[in-house]
Steps between C-alpha positions, in 0.01 A plus 500: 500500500353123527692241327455383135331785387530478169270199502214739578593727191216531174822275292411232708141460381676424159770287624333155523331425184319185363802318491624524874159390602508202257815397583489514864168268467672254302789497821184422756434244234811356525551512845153316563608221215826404673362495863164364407684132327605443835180437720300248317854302528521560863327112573745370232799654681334361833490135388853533374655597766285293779303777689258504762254790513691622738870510363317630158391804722882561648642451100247745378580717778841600296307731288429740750785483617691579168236769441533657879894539401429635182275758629682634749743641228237556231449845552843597496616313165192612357592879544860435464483275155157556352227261452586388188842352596340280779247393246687389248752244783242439782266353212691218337633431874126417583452232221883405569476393865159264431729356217720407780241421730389178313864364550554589858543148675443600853252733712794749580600558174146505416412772744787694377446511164101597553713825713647620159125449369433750788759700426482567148113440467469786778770708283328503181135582672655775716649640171219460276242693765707796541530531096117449472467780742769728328277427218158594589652817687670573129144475336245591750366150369374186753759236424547258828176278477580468109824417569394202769244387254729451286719305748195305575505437142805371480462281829204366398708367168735330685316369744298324227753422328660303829168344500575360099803395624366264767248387315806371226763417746721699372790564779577762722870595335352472155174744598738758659794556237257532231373803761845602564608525100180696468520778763892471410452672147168728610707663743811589236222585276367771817858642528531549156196764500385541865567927601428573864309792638563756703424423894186636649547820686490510882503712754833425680778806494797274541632233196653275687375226416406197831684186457209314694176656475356410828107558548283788607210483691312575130683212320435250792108585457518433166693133556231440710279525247651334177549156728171419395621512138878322591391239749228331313701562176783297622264233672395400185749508276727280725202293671178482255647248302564292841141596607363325234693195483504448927078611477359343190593178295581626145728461239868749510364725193145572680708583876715736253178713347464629879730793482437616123130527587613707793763714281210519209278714759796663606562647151185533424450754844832708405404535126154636614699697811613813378117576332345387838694705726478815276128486563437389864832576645808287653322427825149438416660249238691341724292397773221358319806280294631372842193421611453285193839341536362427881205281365723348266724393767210328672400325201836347502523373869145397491452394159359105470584488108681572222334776322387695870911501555550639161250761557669580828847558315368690190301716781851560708662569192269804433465598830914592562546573124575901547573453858923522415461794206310711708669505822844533290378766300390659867845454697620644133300824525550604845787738413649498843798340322605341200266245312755262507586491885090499573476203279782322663416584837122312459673197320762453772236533813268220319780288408611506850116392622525239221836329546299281703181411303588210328688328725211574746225369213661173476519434900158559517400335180760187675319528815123574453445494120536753239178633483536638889871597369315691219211645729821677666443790207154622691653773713768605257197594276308615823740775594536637139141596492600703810769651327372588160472858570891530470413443112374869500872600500567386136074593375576781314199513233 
C-alpha cells in the first residue's frame, strides 16, 4: 500500500477548487512583495552601514545561510504541520526581519538578521511549492509557472516600487514597515480562508516521515539544473543595482529600473510558461530559454551602454523565467517519495552551492570589477543546457 493514497482518489479531483488556486497565488504574491522591497535597498543599506564590495558579499551571505537552516527542516514541518501554518508565520517573519535590517548598526547583526530573511523567506517558498503541487495533483490542472508568474508579478511591484522610493528619498525604515503592515494583515486575511490539500501520492510503503531530506542522485540532477535560474536570480537582485551605479554614471532611480526590467521579462516568461510547455514540452522549452538568458548575460558583461545592458537583463530575465517552476514541479513528480521531501532535498543541495555566491561576487567585483564578477554566471548556465533532459521527469503532457 504506498503512502497517502487517498490523494490519488477521484474526491481529490474536486478537492481544490477556484479558490485554493486563487489564494495560494495571492501567498506567492505576498511572498515576492515582502522579499522583493529589500533588494533595490540593498546600496542604501550598504552606504549606511560603510561596506566595501566585499563585506556587502559576506552580509548578504546570511541569507543563505538562514535559508540552508531552514531547509534542512522544511520537509519535516511541512508534513508534520501543513503548509498553511508555515505560511501564515514564515511570511510576516520575511517582511519583519528587513524591518529590522534597516536598524541593525553593525555588519554582525546585519548578517544575522539577513539569516532570519533566509530562514523564513526559504520557509514560506518551501511551503508554498509543495501546496502548488498538492494543487495541480488535486485538479489535473498546470499551476507552478502561473504561480511564479505571479510571484514575478509581485517582485516586479516591489522592486519598482523600491525604485519610487529612491527616486523620493524616502528612508529605508519608513519603505519597509509600510511593507511589513501590509503583508501583516494579507497573511491574517490567508488564514482566515486558506484550506490545504491533500499531499500528492507517492510511492513509498513506510509513513515515517525524514526529518532531513537528504538528496538522491535524481534531486541532485535537477539542482544542477535550476542554478541557472537561482544563481543569476540572486546576482541581480543583490548586485544589478551596484552594477549600474560602479559601471555607468546615472542618477539612483535609473541604477534602480535594472532589476524590474529583469523581473518584467521574468513574469512575462512564467505567465506565457504553462501554454509554452504544454505545446513543445519541458525540455525543448527550456533549453532554447537558457540559451537566451546566456546571450543576455553577455550583453551585460560586454555591454558599452545603457540601453545594450538593459537589453541584456530583460533577455536574462526571460531566459531563467520557468527555469525554478519546472524543475520543482519535476523533483515534485518523481514519486519516489513525498513531494515535499523532493522539493526540499533540491532547495537544500543549491543553497549549499550558493552559500557562497555573494560573498564570492563581491571579491571578484572588489578585485577585478563587477562585470568579470558577473561573467562568473557563464558555466552555471552552461551546465544546465547539459542537464535539461532531467526536466522530462515532471513533462507529463
Amino acid at each position: 500500500m504506498t503512502g497517502n493514497a487517498s490523494a490519488a482518489t477521484p474526491a481529490a479531483h474536486t478537492v481544490a477548487g477556484p479558490r485554493r488556486r486563487m489564494l495560494i497565488m495571492v501567498v506567492f504574491f505576498l511572498h515576492a512583495l515582502t522579499s522583493g522591497t529589500l533588494y533595490p535597498r540593498i546600496p542604501d543599506i550598504q552606504a549606511e552601514l560603510g561596506l566595501s564590495a566585499g563585506q556587502l558579499g559576506l552580509l548578504l551571505a546570511g541569507q543563505p545561510v538562514g535559508a540552508l537552516v531552514s531547509i534542512l527542516f522544511a520537509s519535516w514541518l511541512i508534513e508534520r504541520f501543513g503548509p498553511k501554518i508555515i505560511i501564515v508565520i514564515a511570511l510576516p517573519g520575511v517582511a519583519l526581519s528587513t524591518v529590522l535590517l534597516a536598524l541593525a548598526p553593525s555588519i554582525e547583526t546585519g548578517f544575522a538578521l539577513m539569516a532570519a530573511f533566509g530562514i523564513s523567506f526559504a520557509a514560506t517558498n518551501m511551503s508554498m511549492n509543495v501546496e502548488a503541487d498538492r494543487i495541480e495533483a488535486a485538479t489535473g490542472r498546470r499551476l507552478m509557472n502561473r504561480c511564479h508568474g505571479i510571484w514575478a508579478l509581485g517582485m516586479l511591484l516591489s522592486t519598482s516600487l523600491g525604485a519610487a522610493f529612491r527616486g523620493f528619498e524616502i528612508p529605508v525604515l519608513t519603505h519597509f514597515l509600510a511593507v511589513f503592515a501590509v503583508v501583516v494583515v494579507s497573511s491574517l486575511v490567508v488564514s482566515l480562508y486558506m484550506r490545504p490539500s491533500p499531499a500528492r501520492a507517492h510511492a513509498q510503503a513506510s509513513t515515517r516521515r525524514k526529518v532531513i531530506a537528504l538528496p538522491t542522485r535524481n534531486t541532485l540532477l535537477l539542482s544542477g539544473l535550476i542554478l541557472a535560474g537561482v544563481v543569476p536570480d540572486a546576482a541581480i537582485r543583490a548586485w544589478s543595482i551596484i552594477f549600474m551605479r560602479d559601471v555607468f554614471a546615472v542618477p539612483d532611480w535609473v541604477d534602480s529600473l535594472t532589476l524590474p526590467t529583469f523581473v518584467l521579462m521574468l513574469a512575462f516568461g512564467r505567465m506565457a510558461g504553462d501554454s509554452v510547455v504544454t505545446r513543445f514540452g519541458a525540455v525543448r522549452s527550456a533549453r532554447i530559454l537558457i540559451l537566451v538568458a546566456l546571450a543576455g548575460l553577455l550583453l551585460v558583461v560586454w555591454a558599452p551602454g545603457l540601453y545594450v545592458v538593459f537589453a541584456g537583463f530583460g533577455l536574462m530575465g526571460l531566459g531563467v523565467s520557468i527555469l525554478f517552476p519546472l524543475v520543482m514541479s519535476a523533483g515534485a513528480r518523481l514519486g519516489d517519495r513525498p513531494a515535499s521531501e523532493n522539493v526540499t532535498a533540491i532547495a537544500l543541495v543549491n543553497n549549499i552551492i550558493n552559500l557562497g555566491t555573494p560573498a564570492i561576487i563581491g571579491l571578484v567585483a572588489e578585485s577585478f570589477g563587477i562585470r568579470t564578477a558577473f561573467g562568473l554566471i557563464v558555466p552555471v548556465l552552461l551546465l544546465a543546457i547539459v542537464l535539461t533532459p532531467r526536466l522530462a521527469a515532471g513533462d507529463t503532457d
